[in-house]
C-alpha beads as a LAMMPS data file, in Angstrom:
LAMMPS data file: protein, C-alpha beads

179 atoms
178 bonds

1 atom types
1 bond types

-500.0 500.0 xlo xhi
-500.0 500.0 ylo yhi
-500.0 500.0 zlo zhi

Masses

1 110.0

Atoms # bond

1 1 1 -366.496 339.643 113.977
2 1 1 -363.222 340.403 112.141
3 1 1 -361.858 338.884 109.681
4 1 1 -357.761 338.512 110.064
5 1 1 -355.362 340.172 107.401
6 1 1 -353.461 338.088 105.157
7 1 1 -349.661 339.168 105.620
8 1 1 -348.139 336.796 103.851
9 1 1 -348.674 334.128 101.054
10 1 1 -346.056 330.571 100.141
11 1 1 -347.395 328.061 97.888
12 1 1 -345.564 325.049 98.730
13 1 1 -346.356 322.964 95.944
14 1 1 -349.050 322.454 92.859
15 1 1 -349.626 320.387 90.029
16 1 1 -352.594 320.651 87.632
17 1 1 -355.265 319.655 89.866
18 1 1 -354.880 321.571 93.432
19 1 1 -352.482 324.138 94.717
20 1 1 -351.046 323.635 98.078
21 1 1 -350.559 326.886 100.781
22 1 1 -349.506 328.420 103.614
23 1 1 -350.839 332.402 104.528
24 1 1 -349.817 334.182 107.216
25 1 1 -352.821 335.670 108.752
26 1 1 -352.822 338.297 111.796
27 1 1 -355.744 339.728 113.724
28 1 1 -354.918 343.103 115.599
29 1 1 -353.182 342.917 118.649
30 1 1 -352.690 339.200 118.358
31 1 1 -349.175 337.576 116.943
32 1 1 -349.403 336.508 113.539
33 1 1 -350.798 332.755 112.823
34 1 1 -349.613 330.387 109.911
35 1 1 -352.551 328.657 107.880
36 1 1 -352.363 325.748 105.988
37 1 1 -354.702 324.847 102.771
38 1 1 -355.342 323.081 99.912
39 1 1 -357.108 325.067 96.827
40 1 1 -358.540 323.017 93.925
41 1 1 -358.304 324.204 90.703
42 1 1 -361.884 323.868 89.634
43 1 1 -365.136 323.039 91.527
44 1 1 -366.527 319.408 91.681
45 1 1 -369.594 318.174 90.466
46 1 1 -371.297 314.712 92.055
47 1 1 -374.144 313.342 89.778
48 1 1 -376.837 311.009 90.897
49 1 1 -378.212 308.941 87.930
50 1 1 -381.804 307.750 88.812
51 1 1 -382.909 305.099 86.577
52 1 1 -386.797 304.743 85.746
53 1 1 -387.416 301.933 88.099
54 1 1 -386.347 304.137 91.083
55 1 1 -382.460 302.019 91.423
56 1 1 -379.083 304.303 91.022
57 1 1 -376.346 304.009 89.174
58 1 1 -372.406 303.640 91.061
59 1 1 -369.844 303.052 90.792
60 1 1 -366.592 300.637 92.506
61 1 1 -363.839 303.150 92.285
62 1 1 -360.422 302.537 93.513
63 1 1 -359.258 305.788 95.765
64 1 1 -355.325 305.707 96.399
65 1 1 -355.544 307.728 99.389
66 1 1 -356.989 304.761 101.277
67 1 1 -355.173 301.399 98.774
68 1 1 -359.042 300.505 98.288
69 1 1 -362.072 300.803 96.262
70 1 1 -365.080 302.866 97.596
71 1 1 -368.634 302.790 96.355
72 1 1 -369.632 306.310 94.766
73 1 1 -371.724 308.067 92.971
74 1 1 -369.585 309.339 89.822
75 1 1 -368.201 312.783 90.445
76 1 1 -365.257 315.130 88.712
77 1 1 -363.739 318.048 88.201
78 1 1 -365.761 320.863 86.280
79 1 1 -363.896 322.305 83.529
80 1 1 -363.196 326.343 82.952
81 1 1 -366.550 327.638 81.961
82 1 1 -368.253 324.451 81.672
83 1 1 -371.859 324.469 83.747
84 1 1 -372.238 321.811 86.347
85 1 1 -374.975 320.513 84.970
86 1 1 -372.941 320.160 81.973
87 1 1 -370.174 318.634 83.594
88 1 1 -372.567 316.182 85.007
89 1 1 -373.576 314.825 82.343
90 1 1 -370.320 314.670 80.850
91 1 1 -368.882 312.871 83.505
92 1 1 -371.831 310.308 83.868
93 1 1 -371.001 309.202 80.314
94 1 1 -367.489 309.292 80.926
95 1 1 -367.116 306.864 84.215
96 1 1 -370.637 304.682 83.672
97 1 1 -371.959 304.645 79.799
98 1 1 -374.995 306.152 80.502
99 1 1 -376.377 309.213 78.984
100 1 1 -379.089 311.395 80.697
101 1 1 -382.066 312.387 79.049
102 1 1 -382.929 315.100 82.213
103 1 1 -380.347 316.694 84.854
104 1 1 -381.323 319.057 87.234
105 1 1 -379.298 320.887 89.846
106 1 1 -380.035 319.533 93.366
107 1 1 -377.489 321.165 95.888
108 1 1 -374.429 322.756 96.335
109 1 1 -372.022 322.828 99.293
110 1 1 -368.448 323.375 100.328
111 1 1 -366.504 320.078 100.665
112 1 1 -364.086 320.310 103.478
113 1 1 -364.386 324.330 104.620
114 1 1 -361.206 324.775 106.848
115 1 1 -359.530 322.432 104.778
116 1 1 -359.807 322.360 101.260
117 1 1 -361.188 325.233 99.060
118 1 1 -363.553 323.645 96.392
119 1 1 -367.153 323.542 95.700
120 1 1 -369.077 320.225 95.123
121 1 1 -372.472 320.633 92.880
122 1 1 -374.866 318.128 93.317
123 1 1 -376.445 317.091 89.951
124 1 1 -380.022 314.486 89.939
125 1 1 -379.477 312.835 86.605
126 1 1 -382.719 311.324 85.368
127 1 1 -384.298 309.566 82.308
128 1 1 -381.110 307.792 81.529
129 1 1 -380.219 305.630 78.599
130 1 1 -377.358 302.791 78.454
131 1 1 -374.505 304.244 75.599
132 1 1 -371.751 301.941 76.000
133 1 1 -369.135 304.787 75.601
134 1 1 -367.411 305.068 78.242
135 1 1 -363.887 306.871 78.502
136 1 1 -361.723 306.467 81.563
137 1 1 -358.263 308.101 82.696
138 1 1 -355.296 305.661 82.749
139 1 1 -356.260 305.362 86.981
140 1 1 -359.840 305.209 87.060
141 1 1 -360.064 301.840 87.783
142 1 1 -363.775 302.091 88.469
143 1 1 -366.572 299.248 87.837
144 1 1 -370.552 300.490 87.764
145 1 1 -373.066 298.948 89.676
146 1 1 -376.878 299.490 90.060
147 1 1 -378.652 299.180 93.010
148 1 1 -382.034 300.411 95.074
149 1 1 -381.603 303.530 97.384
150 1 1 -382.166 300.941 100.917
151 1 1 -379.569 299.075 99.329
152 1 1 -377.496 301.587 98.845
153 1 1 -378.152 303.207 101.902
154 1 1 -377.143 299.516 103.332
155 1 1 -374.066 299.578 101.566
156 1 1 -373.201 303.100 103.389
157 1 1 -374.019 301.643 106.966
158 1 1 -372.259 298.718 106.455
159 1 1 -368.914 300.435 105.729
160 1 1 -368.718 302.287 108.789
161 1 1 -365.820 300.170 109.991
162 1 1 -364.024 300.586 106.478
163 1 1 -364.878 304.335 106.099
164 1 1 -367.501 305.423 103.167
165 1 1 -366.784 307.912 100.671
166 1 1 -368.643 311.081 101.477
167 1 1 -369.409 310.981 97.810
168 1 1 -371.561 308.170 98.648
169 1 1 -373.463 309.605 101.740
170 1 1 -374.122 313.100 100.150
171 1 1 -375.636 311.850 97.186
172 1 1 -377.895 309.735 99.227
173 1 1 -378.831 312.928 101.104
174 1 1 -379.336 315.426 98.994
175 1 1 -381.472 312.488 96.832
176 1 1 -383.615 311.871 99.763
177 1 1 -383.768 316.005 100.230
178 1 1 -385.024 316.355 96.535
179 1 1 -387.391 313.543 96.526

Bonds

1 1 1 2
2 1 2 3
3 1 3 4
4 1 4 5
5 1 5 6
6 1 6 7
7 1 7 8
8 1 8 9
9 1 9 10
10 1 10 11
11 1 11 12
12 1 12 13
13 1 13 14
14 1 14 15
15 1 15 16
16 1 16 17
17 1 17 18
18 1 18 19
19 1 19 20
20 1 20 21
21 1 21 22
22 1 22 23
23 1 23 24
24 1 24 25
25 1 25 26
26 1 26 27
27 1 27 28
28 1 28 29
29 1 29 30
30 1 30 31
31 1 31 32
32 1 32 33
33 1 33 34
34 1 34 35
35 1 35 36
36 1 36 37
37 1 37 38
38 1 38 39
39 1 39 40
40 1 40 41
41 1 41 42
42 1 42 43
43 1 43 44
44 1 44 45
45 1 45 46
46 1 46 47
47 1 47 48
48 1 48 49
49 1 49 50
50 1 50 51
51 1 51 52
52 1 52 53
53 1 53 54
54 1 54 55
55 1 55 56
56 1 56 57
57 1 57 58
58 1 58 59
59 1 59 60
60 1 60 61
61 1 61 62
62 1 62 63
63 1 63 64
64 1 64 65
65 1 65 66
66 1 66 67
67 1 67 68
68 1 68 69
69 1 69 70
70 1 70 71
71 1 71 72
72 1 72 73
73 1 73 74
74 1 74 75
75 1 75 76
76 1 76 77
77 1 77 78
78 1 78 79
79 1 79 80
80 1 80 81
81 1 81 82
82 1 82 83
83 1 83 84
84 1 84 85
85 1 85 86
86 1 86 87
87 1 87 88
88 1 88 89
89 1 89 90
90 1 90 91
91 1 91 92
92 1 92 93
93 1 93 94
94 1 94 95
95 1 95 96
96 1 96 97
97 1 97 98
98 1 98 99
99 1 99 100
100 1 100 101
101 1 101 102
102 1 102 103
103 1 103 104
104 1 104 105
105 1 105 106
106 1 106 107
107 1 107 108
108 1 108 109
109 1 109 110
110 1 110 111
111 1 111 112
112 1 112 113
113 1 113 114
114 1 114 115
115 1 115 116
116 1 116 117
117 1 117 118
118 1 118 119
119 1 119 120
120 1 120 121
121 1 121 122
122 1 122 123
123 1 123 124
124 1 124 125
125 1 125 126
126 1 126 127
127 1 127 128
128 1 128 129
129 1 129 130
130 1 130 131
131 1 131 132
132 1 132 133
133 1 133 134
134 1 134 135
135 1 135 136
136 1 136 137
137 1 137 138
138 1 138 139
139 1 139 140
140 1 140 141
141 1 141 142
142 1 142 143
143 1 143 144
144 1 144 145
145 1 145 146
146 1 146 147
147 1 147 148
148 1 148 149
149 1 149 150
150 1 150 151
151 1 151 152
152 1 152 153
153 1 153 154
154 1 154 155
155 1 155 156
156 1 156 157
157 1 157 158
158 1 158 159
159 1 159 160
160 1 160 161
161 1 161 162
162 1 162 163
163 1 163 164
164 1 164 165
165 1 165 166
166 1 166 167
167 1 167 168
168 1 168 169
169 1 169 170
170 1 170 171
171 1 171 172
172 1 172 173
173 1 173 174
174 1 174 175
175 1 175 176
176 1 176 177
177 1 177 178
178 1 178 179
């Protein structure tokens, strides 16, 4: 299978996180079709903090989007030439206070494929120790919470009705996945 030409490329709009598109793309012999997408400007990373008794680390995080606060795992943006793994543990520090003495790499997957262009990294953060230091933007309005994995998982049934944050359910998975 063919993949179509890109004629033509508009961005409509950006800012300093994501860059928003339009291509005109044309396959031959068919008329031309307009595509719309949204292109982060870095790739994600989602970290899973396991503490020794086998309970993770979330967090209450208010998402605008929705006017509500989601449970998550804690997750950001990977900065230019930073690892993930890195970034992890940067961002676990950052949004919850703790500080991992292991991280590992656990998946990696595209978020939203026809949709968004951005890669989320899936970091297990293990051996973890309480800092205190925590260092939040001006809108992360986020609280941290422990919890066991059924509970958790709980937590994600239960919100079915309200919606769950994906950034709940694929930590849970890929968890489960690396045992």
């Amino acid at each position: 299978m063919r993949q179509p030409d890109v004629v033509a490329r508009r961005v409509i709009s950006e800012n300093r996180f994501l860059t928003y598109a339009e291509e005109d793309l044309r396959l031959p012999g068919q008329a031309p079709y307009t595509y719309y997408q949204v292109e982060s400007k870095w790739d994600a990373v989602l970290v899973v903090p396991r503490l020794p008794d086998g309970r993770v680390v979330l967090e209450r995080i208010y998402r605008h989007p929705y006017r509500r606060f989601f449970l998550e795992f804690p997750a950001g943006g990977i900065e230019r030439g930073e690892q993930p793994v890195a970034a992890a543990a940067r961002e676990l520090e950052e949004e919850t206070g703790f500080r991992a003495g292991a991280t590992r790499l656990i998946g990696t997957q595209e978020v939203m494929p026809g949709l968004v262009r951005m890669r989320l990294h899936v970091v297990l953060a293990d051996d973890l120790v309480q800092t205190g230091v925590r260092s939040h933007e001006a809108m992360e309005l986020i609280e941290t919470v422990t919890m066991s994995v059924d509970e958790a998982w709980r937590e994600a049934q239960g919100a079915q009705g309200d919606g769950v944050s994906s950034f709940l359910t694929l930590g849970l998975l890929w968890l489960h996945r690396a045992g």
